[in-house]
C-alpha atoms as a printed R data frame, in Angstrom:
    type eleno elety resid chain resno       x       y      z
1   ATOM     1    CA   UNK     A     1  21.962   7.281 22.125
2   ATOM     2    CA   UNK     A     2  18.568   6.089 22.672
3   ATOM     3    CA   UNK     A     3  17.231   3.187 20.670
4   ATOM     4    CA   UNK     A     4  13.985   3.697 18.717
5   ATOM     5    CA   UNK     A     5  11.060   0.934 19.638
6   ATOM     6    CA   UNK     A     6   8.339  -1.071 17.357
7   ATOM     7    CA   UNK     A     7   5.286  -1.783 18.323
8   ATOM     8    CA   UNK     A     8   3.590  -4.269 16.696
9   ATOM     9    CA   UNK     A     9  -0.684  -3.629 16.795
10  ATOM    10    CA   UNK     A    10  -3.170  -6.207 14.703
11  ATOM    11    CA   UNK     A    11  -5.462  -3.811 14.875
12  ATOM    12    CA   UNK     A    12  -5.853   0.087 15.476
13  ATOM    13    CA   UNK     A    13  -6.626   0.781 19.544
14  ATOM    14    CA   UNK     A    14  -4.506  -2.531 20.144
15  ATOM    15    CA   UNK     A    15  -1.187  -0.162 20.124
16  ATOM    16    CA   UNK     A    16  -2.780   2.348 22.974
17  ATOM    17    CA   UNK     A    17  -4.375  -0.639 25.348
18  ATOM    18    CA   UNK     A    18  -0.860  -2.261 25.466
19  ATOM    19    CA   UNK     A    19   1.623   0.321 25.211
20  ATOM    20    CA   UNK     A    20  -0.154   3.687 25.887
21  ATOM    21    CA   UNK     A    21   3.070   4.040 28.737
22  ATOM    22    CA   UNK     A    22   5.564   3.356 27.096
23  ATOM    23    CA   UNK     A    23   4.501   5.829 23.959
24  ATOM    24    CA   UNK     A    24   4.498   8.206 26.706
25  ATOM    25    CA   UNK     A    25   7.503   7.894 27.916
26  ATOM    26    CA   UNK     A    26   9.363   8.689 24.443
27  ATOM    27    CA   UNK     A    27   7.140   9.480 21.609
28  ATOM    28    CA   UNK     A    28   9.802  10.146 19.504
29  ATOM    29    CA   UNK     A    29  11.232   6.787 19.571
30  ATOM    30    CA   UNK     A    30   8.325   5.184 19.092
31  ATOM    31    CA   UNK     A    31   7.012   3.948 15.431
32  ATOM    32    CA   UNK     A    32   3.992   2.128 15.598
33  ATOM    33    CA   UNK     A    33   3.359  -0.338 12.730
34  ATOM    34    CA   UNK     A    34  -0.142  -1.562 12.002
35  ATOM    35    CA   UNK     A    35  -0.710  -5.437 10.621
36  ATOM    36    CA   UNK     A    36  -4.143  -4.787  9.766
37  ATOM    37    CA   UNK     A    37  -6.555  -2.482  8.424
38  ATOM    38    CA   UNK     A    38  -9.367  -3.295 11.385
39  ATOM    39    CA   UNK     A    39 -11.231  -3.623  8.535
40  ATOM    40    CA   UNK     A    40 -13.358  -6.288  9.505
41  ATOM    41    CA   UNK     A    41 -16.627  -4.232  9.354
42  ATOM    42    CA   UNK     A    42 -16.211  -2.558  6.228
43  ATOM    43    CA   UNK     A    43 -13.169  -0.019  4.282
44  ATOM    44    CA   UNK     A    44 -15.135   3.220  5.694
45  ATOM    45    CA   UNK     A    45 -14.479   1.672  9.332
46  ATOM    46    CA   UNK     A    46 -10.881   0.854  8.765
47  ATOM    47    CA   UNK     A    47 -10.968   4.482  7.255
48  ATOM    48    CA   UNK     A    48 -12.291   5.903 10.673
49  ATOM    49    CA   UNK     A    49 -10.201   3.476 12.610
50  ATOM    50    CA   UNK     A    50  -6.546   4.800 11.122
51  ATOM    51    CA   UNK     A    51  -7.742   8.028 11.498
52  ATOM    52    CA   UNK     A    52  -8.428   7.722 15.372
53  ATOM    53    CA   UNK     A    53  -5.315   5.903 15.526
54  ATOM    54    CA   UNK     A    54  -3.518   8.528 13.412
55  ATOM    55    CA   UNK     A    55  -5.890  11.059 16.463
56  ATOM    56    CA   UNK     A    56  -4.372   9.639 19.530
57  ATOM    57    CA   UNK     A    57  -0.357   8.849 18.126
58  ATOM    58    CA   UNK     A    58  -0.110  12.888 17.398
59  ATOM    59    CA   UNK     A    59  -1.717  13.384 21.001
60  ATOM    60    CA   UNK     A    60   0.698  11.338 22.768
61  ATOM    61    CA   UNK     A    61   3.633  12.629 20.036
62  ATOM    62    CA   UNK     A    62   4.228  10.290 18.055
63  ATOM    63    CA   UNK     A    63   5.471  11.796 14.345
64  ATOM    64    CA   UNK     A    64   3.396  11.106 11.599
65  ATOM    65    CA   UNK     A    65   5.983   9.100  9.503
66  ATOM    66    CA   UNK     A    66   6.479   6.612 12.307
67  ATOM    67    CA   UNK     A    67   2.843   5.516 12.188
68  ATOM    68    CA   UNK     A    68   3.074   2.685  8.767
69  ATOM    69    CA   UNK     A    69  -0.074   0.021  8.278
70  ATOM    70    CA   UNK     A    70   0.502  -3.214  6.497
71  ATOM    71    CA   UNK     A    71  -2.761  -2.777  4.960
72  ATOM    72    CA   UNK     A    72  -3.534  -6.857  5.343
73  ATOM    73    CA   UNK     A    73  -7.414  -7.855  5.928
74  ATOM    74    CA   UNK     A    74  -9.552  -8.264  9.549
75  ATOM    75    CA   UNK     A    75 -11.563 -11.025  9.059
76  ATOM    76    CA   UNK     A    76 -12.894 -11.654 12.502
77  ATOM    77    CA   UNK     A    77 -11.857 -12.305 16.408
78  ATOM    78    CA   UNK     A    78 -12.112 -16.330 16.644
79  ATOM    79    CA   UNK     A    79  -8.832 -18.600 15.503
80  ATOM    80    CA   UNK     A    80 -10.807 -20.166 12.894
81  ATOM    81    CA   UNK     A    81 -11.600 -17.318 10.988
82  ATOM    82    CA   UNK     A    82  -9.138 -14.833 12.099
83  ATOM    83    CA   UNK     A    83  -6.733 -13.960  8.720
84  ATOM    84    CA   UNK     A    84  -3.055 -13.552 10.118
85  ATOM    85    CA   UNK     A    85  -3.609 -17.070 12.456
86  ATOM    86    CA   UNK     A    86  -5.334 -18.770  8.938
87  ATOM    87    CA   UNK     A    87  -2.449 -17.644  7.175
88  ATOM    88    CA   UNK     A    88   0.035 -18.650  9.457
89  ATOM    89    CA   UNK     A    89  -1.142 -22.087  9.896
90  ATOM    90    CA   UNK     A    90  -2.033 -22.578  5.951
91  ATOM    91    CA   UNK     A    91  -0.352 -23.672  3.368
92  ATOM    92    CA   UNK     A    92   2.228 -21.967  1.737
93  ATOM    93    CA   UNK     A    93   1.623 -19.974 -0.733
94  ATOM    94    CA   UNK     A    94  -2.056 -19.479  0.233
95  ATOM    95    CA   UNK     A    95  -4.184 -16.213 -0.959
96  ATOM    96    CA   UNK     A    96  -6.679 -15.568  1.465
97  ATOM    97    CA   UNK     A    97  -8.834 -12.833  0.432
98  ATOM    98    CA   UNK     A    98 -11.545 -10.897  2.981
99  ATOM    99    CA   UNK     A    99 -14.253  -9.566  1.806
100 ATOM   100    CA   UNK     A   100 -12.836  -5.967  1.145
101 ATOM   101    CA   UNK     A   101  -9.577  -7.106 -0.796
102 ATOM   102    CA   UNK     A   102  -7.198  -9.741 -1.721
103 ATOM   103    CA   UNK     A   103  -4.073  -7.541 -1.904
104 ATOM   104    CA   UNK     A   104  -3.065  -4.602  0.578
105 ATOM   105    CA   UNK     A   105  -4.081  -1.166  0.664
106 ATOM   106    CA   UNK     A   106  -3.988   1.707  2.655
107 ATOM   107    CA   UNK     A   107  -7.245   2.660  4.914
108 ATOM   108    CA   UNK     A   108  -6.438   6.559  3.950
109 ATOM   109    CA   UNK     A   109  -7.499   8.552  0.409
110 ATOM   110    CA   UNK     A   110  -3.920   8.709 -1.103
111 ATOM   111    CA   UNK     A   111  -1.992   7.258  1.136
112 ATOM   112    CA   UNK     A   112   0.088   4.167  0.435
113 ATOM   113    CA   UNK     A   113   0.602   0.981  2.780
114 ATOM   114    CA   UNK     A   114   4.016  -0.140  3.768
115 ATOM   115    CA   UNK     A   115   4.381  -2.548  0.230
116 ATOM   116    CA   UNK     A   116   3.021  -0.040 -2.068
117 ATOM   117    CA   UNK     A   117   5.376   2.578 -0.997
118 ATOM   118    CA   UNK     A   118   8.565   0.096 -0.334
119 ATOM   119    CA   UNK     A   119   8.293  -1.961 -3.916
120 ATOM   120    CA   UNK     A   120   6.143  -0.165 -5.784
121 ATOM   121    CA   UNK     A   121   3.151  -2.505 -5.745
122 ATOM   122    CA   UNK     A   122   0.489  -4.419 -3.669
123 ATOM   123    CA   UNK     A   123   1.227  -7.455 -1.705
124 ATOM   124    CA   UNK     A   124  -1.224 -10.295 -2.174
125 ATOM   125    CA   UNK     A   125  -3.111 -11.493  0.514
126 ATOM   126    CA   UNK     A   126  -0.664 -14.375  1.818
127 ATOM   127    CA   UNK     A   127   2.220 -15.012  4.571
128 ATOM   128    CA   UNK     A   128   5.202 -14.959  2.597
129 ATOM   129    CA   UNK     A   129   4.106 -11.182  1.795
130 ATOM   130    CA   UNK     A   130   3.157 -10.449  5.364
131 ATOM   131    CA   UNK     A   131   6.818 -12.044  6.786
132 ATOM   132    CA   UNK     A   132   8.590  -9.988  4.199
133 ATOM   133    CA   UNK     A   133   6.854  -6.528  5.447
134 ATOM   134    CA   UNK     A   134   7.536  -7.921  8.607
135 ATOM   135    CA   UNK     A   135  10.860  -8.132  8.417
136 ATOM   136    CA   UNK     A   136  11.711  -5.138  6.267
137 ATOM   137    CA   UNK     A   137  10.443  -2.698  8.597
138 ATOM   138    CA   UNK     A   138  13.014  -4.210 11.428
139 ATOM   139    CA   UNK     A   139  15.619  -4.099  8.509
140 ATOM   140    CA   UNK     A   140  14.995  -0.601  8.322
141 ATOM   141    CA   UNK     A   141  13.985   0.611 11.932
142 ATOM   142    CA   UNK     A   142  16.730  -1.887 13.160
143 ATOM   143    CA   UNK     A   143  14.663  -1.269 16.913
144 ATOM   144    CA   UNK     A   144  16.209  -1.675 20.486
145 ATOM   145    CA   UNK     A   145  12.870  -2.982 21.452
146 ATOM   146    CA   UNK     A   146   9.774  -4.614 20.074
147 ATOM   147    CA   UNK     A   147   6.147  -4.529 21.782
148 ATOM   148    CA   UNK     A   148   3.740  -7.052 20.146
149 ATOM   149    CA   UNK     A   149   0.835  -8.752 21.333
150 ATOM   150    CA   UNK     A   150   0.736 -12.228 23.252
151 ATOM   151    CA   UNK     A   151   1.012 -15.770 21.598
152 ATOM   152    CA   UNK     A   152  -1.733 -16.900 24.092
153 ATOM   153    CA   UNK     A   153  -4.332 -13.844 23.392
154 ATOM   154    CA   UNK     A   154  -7.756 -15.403 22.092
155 ATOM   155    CA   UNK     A   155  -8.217 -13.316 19.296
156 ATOM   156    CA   UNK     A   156  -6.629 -14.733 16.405
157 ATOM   157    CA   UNK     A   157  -5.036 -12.078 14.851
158 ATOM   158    CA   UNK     A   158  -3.326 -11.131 18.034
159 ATOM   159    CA   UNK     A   159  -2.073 -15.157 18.641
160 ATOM   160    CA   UNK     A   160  -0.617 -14.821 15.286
161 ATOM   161    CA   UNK     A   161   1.205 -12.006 14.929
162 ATOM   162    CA   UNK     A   162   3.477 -12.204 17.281
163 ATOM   163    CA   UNK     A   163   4.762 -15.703 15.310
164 ATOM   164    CA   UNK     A   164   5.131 -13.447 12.182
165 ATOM   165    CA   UNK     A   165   7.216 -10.942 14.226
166 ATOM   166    CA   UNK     A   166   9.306 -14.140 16.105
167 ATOM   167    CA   UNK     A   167   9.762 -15.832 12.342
168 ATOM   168    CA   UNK     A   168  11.003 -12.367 10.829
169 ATOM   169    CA   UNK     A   169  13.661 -11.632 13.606
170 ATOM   170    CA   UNK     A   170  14.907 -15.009 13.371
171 ATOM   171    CA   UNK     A   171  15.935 -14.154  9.669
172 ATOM   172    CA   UNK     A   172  18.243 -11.195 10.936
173 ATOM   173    CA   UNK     A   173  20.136 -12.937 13.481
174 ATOM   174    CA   UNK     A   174  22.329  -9.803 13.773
175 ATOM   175    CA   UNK     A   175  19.117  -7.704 15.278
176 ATOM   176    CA   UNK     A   176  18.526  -8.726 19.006
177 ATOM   177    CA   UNK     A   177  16.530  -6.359 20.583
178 ATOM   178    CA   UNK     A   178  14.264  -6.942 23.756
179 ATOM   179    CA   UNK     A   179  11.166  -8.166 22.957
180 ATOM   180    CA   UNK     A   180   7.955  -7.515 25.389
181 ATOM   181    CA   UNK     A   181   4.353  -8.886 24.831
182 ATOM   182    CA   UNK     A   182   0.893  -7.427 26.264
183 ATOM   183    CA   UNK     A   183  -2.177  -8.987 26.562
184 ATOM   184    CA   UNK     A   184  -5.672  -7.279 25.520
185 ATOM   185    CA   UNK     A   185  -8.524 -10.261 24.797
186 ATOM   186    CA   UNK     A   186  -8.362 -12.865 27.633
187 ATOM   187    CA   UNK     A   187 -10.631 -15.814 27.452
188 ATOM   188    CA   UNK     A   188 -13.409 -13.833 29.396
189 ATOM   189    CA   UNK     A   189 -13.619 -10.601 28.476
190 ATOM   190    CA   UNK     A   190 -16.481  -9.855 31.492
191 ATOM   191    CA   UNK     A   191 -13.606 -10.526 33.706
192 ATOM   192    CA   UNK     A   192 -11.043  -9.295 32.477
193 ATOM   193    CA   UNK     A   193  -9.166  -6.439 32.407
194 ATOM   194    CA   UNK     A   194 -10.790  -6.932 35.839
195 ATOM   195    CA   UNK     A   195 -13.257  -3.867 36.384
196 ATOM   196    CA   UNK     A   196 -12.675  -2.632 40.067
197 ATOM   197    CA   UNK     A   197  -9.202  -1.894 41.016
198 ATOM   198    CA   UNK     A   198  -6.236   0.262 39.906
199 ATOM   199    CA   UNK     A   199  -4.012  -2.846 39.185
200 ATOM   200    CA   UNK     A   200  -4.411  -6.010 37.017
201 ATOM   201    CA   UNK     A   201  -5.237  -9.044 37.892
202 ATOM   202    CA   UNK     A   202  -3.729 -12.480 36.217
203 ATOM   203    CA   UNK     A   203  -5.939 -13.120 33.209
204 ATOM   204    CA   UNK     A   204  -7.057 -16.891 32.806
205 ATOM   205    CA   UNK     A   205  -5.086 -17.410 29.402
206 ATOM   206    CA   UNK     A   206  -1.767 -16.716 30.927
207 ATOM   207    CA   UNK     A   207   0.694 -19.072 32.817
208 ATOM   208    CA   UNK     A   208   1.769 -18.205 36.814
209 ATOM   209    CA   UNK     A   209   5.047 -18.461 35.274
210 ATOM   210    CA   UNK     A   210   4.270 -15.478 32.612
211 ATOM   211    CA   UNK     A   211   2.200 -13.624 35.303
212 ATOM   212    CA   UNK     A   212   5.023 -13.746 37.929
213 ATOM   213    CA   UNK     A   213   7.748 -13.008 35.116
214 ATOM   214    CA   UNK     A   214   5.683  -9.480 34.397
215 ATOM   215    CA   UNK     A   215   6.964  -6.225 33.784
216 ATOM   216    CA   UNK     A   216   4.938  -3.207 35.153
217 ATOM   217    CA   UNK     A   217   5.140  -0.251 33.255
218 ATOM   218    CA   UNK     A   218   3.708   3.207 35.846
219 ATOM   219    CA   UNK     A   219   0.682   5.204 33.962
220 ATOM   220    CA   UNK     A   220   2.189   9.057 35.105
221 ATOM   221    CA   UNK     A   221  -1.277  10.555 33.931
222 ATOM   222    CA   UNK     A   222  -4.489   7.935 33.717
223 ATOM   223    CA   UNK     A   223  -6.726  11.136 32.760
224 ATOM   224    CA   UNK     A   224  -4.434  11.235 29.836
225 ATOM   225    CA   UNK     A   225  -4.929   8.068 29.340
226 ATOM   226    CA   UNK     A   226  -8.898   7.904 29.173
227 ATOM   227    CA   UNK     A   227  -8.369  11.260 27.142
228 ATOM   228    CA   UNK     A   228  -6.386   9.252 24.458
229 ATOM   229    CA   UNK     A   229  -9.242   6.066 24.593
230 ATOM   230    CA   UNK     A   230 -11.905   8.223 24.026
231 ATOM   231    CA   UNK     A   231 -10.069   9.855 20.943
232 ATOM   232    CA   UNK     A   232 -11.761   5.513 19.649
233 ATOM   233    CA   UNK     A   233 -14.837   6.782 19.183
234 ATOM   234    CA   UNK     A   234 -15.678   4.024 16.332
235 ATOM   235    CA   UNK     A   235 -14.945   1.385 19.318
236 ATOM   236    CA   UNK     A   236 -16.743   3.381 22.296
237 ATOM   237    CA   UNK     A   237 -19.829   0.765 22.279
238 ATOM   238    CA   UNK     A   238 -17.346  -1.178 24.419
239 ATOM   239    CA   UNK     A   239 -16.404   1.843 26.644
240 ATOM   240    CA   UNK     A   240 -16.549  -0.101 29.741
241 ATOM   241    CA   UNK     A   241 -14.044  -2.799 28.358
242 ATOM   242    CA   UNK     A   242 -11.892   0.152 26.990
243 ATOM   243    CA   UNK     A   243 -11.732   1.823 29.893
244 ATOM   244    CA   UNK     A   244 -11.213  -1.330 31.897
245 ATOM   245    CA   UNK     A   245  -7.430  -0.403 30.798
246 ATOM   246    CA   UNK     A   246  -6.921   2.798 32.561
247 ATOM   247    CA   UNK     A   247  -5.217   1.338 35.321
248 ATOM   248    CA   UNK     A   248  -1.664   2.998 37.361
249 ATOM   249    CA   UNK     A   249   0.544   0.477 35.315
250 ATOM   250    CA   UNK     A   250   0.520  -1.575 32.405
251 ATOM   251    CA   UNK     A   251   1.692  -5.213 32.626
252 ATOM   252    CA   UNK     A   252   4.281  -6.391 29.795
253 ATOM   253    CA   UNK     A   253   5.540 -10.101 29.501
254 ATOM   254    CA   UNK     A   254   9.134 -10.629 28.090
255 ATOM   255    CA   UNK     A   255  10.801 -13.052 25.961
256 ATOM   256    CA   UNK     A   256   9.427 -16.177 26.626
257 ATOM   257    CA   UNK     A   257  11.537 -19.502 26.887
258 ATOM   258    CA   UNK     A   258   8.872 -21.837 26.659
């Protein structure tokens, strides 16, 4: 019996640049769980934003009821003032609202975010209340594998959440599924994804040791692919960037033991 698979995305897009591949593979598995809204520029963005996500998910098959959002605040790209790494690394207990909300919510007219619809009310802002969605979804999914972004990405969010994701499975000791990681900002982003070629290149922010321990995952259909990007319309002022992903693989990083 096939295993279902999480993937873990801060932000909407982040789920198709890492694991576009492996959603196409086995949509069916798949359930694709959002941290954030992406609403860093406004609700009516993060409105637009799950709805493109919601776009390219039913394109590449995913079911609607595997695609759940968090509904927790985008504050911004850099450490500093990214919310999930300035929650992680405060103090306990700390509310840290954005300047759209200080509890979650769902980007959708009448839809409900993962805490609304599991307890019956909003989660405050704050990372006991992110760690316990965390962790209830992979009570409930119980998944054979997790995709999540990389520890050493430079955008904040994406640093972060996979140490929510890490902190949550250690809780359920029982649950030990394989866990892969994929990379999407890299300290310069004129670089990389590298531009020319149909296969990446080691991005500065990674070790040799991560780079040579890779996992290359064969894009069947890369007009598909660029099909399913340009279902982002909300992101396509940074088309080139975007489409600096459509490559003939894409490169996943396993469990690291550092």
């Amino acid at each position: 019996m096939q295993q279902d698979i999480v993937i873990f995305a801060p932000h909407q897009d982040d789920e198709i640049l890492g694991g576009y591949a492996v959603i196409r593979q086995q949509p069916e598995h798949i359930y694709v769980v959002f941290l954030t809204n992406g609403d860093y520029e406004g609700a009516d963005v993060a409105r637009t934003r799950w709805q493109e996500s919601c776009a390219a998910l039913t394109h590449l098959g995913v079911p609607r009821d595997h695609i759940l959002t968090l509904g927790y605040a985008d504050t911004g790209m850099p450490r500093p003032v990214s919310f999930l790494w300035r929650l992680w690394h405060g103090e306990p207990g700390l509310l840290l609202a954005s300047s759209v909300s200080a509890h979650t919510y769902h980007p959708a007219d009448g839809e409900q975010e993962y805490h609304l619809k599991k307890w019956g009310a909003h989660a405050a802002y704050t990372r006991e209340a992110v760690l316990a969605d965390v962790r209830a979804v992979l009570e409930e999914i119980r998944p054979g594998a997790i995709y999540m972004t990389n520890e050493d990405d430079v955008h904040g969010d994406h640093a972060a959440a996979p140490l929510f994701v890490q902190a949550a499975l250690a809780q359920l000791p029982d649950l030990q599924p394989a866990v892969y990681r994929y990379h999407v900002h890299d300290r310069d982003e004129e670089r990389w994804p590298n531009r020319q070629g149909d296969r990446f290149d080691k991005p500065e922010n990674l070790s040799a040791q991560q780079w040579e321990g890779r996992t290359c995952v064969p894009v069947q259909d890369p007009d598909d692919f660029r099909r399913t990007m340009e279902l982002f319309v909300s992101q396509w002022r940074d088309a080139e960037y975007l489409l600096s992903f459509i490559k003939k693989e894409q490169v996943l990083f396993p469990k690291r033991e550092d």
